[in-house]
PQR file with spaces between the fields and no chain letter, atoms N, CA, C, O and H, PARSE charges and radii, in Angstrom:
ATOM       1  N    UNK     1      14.538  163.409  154.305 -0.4000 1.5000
ATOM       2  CA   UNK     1      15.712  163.121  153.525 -0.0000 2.0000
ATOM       3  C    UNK     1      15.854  161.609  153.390  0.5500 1.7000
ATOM       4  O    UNK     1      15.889  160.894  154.392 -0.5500 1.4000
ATOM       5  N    UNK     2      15.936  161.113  152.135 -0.4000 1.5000
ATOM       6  CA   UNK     2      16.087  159.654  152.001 -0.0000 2.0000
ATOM       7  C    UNK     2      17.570  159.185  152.682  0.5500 1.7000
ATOM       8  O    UNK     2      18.439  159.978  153.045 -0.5500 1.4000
ATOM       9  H    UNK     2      15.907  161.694  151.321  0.4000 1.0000
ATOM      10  N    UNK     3      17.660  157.539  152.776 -0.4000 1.5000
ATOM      11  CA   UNK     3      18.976  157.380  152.963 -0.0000 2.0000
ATOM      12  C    UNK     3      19.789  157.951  152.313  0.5500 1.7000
ATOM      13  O    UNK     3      20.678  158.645  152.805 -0.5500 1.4000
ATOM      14  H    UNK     3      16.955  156.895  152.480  0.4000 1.0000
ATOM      15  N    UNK     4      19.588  157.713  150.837 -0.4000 1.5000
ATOM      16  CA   UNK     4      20.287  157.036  149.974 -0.0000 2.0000
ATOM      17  C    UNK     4      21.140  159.157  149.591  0.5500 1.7000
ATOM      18  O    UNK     4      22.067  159.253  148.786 -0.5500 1.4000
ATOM      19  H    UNK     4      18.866  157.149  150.437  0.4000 1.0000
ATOM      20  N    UNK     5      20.762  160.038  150.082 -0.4000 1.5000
ATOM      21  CA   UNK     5      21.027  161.352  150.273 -0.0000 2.0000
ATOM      22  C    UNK     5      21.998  161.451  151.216  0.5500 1.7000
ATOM      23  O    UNK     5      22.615  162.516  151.227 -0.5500 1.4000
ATOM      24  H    UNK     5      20.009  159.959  150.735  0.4000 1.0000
ATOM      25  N    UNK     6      22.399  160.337  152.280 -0.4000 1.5000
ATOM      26  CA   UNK     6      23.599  160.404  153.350 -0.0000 2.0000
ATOM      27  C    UNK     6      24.635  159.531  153.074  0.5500 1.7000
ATOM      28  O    UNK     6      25.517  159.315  153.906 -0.5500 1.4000
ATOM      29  H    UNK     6      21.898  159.472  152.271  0.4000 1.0000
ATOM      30  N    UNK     7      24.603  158.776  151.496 -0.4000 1.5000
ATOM      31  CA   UNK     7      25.859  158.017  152.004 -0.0000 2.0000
ATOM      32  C    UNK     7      26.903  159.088  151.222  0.5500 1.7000
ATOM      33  O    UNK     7      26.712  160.141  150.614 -0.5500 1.4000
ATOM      34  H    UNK     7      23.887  158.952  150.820  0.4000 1.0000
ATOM      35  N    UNK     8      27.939  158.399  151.498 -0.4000 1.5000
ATOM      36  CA   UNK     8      29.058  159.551  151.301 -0.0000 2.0000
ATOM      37  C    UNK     8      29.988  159.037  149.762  0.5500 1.7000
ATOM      38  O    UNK     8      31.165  158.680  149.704 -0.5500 1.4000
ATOM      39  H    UNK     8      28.093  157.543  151.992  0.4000 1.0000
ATOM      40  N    UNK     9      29.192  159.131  148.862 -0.4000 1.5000
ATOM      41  CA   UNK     9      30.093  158.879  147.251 -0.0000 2.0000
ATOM      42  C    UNK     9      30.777  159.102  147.285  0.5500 1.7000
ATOM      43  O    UNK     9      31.680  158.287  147.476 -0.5500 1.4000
ATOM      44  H    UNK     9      28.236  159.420  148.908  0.4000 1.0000
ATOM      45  N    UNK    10      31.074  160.745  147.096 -0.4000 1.5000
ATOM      46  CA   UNK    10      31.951  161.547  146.754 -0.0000 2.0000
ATOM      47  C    UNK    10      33.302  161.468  147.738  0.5500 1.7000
ATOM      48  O    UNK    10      34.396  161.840  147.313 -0.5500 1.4000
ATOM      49  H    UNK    10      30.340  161.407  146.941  0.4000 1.0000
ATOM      50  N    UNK    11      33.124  160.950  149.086 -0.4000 1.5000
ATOM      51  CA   UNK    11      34.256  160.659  149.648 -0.0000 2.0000
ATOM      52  C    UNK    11      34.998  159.327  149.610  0.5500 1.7000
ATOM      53  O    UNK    11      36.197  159.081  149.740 -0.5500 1.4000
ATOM      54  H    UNK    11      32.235  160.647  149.431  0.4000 1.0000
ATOM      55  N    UNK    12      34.011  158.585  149.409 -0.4000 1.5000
ATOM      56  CA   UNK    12      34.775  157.086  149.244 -0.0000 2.0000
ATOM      57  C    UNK    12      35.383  156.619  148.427  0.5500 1.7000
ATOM      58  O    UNK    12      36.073  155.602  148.365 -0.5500 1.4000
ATOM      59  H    UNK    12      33.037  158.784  149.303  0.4000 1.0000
ATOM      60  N    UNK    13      34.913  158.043  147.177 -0.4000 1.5000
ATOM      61  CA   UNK    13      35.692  157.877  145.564 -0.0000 2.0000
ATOM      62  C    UNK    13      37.027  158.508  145.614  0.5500 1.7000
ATOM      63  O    UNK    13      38.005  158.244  144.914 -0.5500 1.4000
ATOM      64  H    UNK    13      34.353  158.869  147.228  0.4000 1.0000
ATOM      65  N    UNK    14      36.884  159.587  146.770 -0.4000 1.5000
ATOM      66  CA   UNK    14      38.029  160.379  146.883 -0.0000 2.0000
ATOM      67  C    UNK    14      39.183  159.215  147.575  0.5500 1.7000
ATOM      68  O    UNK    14      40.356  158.965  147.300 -0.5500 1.4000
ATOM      69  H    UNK    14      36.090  159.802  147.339  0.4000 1.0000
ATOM      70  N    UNK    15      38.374  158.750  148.436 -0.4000 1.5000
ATOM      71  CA   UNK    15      39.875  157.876  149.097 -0.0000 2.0000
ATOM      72  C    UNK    15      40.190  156.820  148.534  0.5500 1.7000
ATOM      73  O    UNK    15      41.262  156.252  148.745 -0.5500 1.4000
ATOM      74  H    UNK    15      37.421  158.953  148.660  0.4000 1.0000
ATOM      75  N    UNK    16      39.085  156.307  147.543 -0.4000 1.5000
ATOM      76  CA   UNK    16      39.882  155.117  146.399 -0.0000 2.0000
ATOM      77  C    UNK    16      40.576  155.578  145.553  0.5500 1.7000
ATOM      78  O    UNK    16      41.553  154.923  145.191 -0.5500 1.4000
ATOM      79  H    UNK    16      38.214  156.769  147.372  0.4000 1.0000
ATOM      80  N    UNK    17      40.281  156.931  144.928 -0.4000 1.5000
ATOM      81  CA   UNK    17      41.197  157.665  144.120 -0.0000 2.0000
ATOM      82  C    UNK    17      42.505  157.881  144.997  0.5500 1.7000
ATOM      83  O    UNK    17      43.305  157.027  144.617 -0.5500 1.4000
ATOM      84  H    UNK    17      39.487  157.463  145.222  0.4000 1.0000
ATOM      85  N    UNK    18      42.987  158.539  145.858 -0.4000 1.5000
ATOM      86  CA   UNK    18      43.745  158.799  146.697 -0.0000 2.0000
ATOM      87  C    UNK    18      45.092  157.713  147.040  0.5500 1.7000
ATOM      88  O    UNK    18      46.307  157.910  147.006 -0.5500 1.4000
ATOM      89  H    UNK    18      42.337  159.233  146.167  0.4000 1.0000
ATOM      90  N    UNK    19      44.284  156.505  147.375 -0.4000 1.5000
ATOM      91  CA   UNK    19      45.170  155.586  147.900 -0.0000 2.0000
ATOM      92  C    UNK    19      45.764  154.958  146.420  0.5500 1.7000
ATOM      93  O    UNK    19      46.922  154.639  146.149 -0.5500 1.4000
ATOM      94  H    UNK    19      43.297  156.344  147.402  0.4000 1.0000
ATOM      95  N    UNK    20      44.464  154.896  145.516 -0.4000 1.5000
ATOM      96  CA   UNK    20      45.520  153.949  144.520 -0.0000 2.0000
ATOM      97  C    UNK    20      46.702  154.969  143.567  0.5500 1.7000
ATOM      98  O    UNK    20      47.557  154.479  142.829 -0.5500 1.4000
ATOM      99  H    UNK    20      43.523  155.155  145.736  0.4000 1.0000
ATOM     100  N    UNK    21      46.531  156.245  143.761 -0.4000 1.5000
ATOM     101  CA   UNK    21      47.342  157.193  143.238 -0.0000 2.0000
ATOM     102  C    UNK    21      48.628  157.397  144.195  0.5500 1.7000
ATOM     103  O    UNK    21      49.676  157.714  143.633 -0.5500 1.4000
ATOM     104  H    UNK    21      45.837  156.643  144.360  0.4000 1.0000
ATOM     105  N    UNK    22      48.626  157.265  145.363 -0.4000 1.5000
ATOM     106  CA   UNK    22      49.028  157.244  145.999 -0.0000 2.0000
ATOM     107  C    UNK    22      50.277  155.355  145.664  0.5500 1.7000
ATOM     108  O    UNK    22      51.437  155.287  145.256 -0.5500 1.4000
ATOM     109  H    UNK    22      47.774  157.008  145.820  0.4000 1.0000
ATOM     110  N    UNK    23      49.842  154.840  145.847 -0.4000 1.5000
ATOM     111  CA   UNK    23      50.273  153.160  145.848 -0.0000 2.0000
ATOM     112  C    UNK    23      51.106  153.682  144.189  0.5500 1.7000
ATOM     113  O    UNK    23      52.313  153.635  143.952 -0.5500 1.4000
ATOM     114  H    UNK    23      48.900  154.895  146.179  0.4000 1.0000
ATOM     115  N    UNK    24      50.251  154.046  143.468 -0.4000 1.5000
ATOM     116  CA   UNK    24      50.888  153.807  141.675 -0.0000 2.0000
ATOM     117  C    UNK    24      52.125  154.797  142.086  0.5500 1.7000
ATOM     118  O    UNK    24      53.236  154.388  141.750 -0.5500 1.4000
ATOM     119  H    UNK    24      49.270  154.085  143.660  0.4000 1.0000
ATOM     120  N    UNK    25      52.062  156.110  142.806 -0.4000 1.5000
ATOM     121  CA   UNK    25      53.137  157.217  142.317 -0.0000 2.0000
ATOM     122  C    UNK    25      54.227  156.297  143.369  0.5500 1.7000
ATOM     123  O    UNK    25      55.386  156.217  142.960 -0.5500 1.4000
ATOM     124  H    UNK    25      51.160  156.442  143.079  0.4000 1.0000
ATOM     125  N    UNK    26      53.977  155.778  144.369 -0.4000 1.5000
ATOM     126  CA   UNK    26      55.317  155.248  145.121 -0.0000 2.0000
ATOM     127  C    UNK    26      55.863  154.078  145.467  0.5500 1.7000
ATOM     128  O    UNK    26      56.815  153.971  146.239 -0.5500 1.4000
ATOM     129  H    UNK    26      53.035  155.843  144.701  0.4000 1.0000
ATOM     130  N    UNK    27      55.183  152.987  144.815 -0.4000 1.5000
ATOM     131  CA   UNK    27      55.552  151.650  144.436 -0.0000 2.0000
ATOM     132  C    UNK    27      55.649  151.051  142.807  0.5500 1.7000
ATOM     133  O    UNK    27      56.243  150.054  142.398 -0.5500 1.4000
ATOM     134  H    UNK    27      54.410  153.074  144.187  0.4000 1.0000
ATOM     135  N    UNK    28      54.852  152.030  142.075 -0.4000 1.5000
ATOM     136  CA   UNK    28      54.976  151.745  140.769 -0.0000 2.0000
ATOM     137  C    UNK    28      53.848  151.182  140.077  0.5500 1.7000
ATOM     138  O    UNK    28      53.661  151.103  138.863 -0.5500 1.4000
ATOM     139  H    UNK    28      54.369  152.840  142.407  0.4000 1.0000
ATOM     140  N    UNK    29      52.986  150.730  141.216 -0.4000 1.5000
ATOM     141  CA   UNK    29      51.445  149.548  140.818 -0.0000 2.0000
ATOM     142  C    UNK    29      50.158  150.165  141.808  0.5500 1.7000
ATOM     143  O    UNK    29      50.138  150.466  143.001 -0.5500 1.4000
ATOM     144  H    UNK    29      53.138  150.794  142.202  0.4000 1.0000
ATOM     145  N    UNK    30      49.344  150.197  140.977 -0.4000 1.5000
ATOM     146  CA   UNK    30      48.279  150.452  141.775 -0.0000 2.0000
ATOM     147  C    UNK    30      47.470  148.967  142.421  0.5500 1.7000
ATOM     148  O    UNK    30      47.277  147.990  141.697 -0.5500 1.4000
ATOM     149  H    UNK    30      49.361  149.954  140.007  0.4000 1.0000
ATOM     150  N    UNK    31      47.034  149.013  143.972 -0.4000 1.5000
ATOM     151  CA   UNK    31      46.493  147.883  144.375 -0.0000 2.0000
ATOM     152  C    UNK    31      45.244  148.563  144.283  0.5500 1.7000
ATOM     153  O    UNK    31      45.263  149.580  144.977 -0.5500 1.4000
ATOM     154  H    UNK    31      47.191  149.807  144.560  0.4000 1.0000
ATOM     155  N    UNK    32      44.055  148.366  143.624 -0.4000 1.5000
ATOM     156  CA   UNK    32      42.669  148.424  143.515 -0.0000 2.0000
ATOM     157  C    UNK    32      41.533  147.132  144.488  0.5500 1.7000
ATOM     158  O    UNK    32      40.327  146.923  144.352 -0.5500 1.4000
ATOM     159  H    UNK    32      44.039  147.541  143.060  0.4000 1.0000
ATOM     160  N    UNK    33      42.049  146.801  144.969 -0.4000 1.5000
ATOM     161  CA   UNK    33      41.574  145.235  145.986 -0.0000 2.0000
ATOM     162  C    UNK    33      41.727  146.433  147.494  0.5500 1.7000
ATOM     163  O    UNK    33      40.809  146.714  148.265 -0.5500 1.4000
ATOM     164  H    UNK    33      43.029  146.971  145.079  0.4000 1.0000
ATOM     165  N    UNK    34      42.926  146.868  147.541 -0.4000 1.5000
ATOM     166  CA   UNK    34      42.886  147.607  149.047 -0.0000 2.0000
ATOM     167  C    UNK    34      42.489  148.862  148.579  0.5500 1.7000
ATOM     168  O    UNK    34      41.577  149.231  149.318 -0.5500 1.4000
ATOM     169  H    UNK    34      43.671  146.640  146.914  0.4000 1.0000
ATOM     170  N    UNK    35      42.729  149.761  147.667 -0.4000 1.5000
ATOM     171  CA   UNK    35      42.225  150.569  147.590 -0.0000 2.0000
ATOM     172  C    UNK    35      40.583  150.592  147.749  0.5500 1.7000
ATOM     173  O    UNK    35      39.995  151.435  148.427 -0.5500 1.4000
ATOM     174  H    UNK    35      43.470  149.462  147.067  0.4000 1.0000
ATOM     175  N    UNK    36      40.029  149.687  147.122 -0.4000 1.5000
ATOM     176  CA   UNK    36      38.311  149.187  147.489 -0.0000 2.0000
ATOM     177  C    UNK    36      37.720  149.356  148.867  0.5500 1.7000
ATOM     178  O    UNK    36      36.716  149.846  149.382 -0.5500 1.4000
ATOM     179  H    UNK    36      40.506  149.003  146.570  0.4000 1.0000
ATOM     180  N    UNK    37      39.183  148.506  149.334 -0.4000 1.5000
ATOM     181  CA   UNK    37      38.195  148.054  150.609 -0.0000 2.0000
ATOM     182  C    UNK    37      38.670  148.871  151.643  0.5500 1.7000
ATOM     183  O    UNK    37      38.102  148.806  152.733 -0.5500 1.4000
ATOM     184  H    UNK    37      39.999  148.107  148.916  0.4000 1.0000
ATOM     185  N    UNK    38      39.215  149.306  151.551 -0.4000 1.5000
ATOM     186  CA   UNK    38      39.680  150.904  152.444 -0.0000 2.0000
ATOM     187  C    UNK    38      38.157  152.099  152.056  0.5500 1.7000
ATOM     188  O    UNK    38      37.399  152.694  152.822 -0.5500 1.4000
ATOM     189  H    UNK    38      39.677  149.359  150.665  0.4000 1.0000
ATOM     190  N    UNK    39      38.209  152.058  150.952 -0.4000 1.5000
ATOM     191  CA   UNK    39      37.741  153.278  150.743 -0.0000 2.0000
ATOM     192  C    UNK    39      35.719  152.792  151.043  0.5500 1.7000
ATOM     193  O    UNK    39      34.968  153.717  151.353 -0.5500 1.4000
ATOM     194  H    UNK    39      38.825  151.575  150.330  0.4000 1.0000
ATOM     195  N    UNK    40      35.225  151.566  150.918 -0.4000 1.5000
ATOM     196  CA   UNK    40      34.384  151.226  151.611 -0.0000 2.0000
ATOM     197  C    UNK    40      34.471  151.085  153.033  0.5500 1.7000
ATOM     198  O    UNK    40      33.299  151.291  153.348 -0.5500 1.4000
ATOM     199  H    UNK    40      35.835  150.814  150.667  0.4000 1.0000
ATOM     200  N    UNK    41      35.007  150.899  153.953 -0.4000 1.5000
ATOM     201  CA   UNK    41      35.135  150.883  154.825 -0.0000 2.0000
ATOM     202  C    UNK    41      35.347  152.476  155.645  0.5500 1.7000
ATOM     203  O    UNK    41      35.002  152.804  156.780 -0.5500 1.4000
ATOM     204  H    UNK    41      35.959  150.733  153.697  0.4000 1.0000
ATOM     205  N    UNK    42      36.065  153.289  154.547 -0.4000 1.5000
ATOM     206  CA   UNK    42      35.787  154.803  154.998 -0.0000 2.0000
ATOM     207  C    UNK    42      34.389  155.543  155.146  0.5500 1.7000
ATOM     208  O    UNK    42      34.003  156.416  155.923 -0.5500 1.4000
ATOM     209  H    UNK    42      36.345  153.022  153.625  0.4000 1.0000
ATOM     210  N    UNK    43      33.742  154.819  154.040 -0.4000 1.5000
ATOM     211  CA   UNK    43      32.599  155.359  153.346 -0.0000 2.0000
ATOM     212  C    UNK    43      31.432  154.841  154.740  0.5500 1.7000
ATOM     213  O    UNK    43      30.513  155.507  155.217 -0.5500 1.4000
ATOM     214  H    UNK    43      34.056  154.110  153.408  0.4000 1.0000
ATOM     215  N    UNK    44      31.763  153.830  155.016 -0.4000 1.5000
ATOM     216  CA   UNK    44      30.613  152.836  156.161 -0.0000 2.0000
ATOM     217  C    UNK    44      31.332  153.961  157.587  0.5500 1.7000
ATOM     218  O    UNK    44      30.487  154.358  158.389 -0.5500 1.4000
ATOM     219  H    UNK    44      32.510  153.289  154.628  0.4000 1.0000
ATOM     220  N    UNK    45      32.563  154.332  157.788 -0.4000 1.5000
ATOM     221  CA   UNK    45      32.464  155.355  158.762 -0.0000 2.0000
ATOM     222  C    UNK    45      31.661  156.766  158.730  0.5500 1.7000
ATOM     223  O    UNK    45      31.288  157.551  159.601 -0.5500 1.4000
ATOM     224  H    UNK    45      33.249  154.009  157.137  0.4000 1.0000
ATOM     225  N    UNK    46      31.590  156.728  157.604 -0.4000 1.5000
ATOM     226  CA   UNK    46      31.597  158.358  157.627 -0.0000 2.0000
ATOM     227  C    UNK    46      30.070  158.376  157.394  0.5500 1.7000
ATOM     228  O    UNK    46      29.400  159.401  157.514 -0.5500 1.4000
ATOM     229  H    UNK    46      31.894  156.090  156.896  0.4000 1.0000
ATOM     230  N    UNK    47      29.568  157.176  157.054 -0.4000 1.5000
ATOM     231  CA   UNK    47      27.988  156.926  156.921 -0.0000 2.0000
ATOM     232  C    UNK    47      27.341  157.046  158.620  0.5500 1.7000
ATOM     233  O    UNK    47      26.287  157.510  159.055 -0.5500 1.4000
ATOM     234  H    UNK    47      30.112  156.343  156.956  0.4000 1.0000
ATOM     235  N    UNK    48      28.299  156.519  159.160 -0.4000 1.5000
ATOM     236  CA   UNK    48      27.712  155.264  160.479 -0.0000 2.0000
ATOM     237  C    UNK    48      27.685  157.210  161.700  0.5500 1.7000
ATOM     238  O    UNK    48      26.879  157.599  162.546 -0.5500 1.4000
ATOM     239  H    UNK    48      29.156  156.143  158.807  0.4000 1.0000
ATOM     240  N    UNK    49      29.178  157.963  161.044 -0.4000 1.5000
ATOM     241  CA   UNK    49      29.224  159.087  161.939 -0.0000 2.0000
ATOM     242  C    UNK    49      27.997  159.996  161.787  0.5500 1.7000
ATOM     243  O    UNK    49      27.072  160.237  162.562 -0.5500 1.4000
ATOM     244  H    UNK    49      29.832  157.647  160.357  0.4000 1.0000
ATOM     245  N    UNK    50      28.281  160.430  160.531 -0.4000 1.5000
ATOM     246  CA   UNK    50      26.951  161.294  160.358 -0.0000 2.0000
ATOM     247  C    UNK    50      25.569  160.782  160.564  0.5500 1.7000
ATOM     248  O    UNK    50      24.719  161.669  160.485 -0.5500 1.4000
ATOM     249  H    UNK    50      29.033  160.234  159.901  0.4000 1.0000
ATOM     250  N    UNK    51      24.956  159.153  160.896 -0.4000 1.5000
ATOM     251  CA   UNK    51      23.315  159.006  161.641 -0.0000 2.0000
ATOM     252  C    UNK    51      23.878  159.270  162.935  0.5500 1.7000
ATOM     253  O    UNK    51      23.010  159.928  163.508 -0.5500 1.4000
ATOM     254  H    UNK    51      25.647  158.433  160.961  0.4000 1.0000
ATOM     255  N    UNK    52      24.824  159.123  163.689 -0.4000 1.5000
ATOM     256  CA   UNK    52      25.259  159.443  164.730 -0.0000 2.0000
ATOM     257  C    UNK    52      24.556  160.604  165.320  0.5500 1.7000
ATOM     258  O    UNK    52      23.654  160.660  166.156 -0.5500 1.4000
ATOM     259  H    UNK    52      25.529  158.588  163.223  0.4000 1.0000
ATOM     260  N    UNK    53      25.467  161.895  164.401 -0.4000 1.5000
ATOM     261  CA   UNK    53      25.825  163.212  165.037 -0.0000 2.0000
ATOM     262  C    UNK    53      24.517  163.720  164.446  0.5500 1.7000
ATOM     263  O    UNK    53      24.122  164.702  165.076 -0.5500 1.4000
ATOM     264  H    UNK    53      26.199  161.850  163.722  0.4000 1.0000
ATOM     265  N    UNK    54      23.530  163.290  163.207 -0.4000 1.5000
ATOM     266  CA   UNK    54      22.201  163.748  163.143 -0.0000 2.0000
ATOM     267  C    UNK    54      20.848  162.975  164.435  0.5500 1.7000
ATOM     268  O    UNK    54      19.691  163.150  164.819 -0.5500 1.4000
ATOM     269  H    UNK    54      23.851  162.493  162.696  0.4000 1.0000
ATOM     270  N    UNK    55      21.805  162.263  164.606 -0.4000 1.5000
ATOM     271  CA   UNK    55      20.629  161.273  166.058 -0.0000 2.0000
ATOM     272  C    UNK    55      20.704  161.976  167.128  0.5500 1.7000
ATOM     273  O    UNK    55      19.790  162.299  167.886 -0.5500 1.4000
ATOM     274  H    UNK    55      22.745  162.121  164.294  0.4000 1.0000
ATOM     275  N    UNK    56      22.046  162.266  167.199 -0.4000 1.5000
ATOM     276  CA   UNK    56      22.573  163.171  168.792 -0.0000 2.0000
ATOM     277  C    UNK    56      21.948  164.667  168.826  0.5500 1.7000
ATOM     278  O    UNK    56      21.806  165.181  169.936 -0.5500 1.4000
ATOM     279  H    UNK    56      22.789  162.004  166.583  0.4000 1.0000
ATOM     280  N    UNK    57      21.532  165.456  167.569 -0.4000 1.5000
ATOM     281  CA   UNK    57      21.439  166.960  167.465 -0.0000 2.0000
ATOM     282  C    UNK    57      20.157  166.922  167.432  0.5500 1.7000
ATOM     283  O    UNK    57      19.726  168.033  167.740 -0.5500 1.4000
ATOM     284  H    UNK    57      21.647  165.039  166.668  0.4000 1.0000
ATOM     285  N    UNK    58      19.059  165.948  167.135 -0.4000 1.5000
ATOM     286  CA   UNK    58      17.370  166.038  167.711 -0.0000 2.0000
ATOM     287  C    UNK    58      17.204  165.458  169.015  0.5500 1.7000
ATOM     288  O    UNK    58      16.087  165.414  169.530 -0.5500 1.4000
ATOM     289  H    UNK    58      19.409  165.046  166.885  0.4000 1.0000
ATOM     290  N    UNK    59      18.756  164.777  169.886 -0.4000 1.5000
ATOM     291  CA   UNK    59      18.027  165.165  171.733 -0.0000 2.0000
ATOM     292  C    UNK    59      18.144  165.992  172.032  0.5500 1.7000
ATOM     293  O    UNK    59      17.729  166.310  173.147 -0.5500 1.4000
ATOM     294  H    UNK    59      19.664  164.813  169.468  0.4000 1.0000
């Protein structure tokens, strides 16, 4: 399986979607600067968990 098959798109789009929908429906403005860097920073967890828990399940 290549890397590029583990990073997590579809979730990091979800939580940039999320937060700035989130920010627009209850302040009125969407922040796209934190929404970014939240949702990269989700994306680098959820990358960093899953080599983890696939490293841990071949000892």
């Amino acid at each position: 399986m290549a890397f590029s098959d583990n990073l997590p798109i579809s979730e990091s789009l979800g939580v940039f979607i999320g937060i700035t929908g989130f920010d627009w429906l209850s302040e009125g403005q969407a922040e796209p600067l934190k929404a970014a860097v939240t949702a990269v920073a989700a994306g680098a967890f959820i990358a960093v968990a899953r080599y983890w828990l696939k490293k841990r399940r071949k000892d």
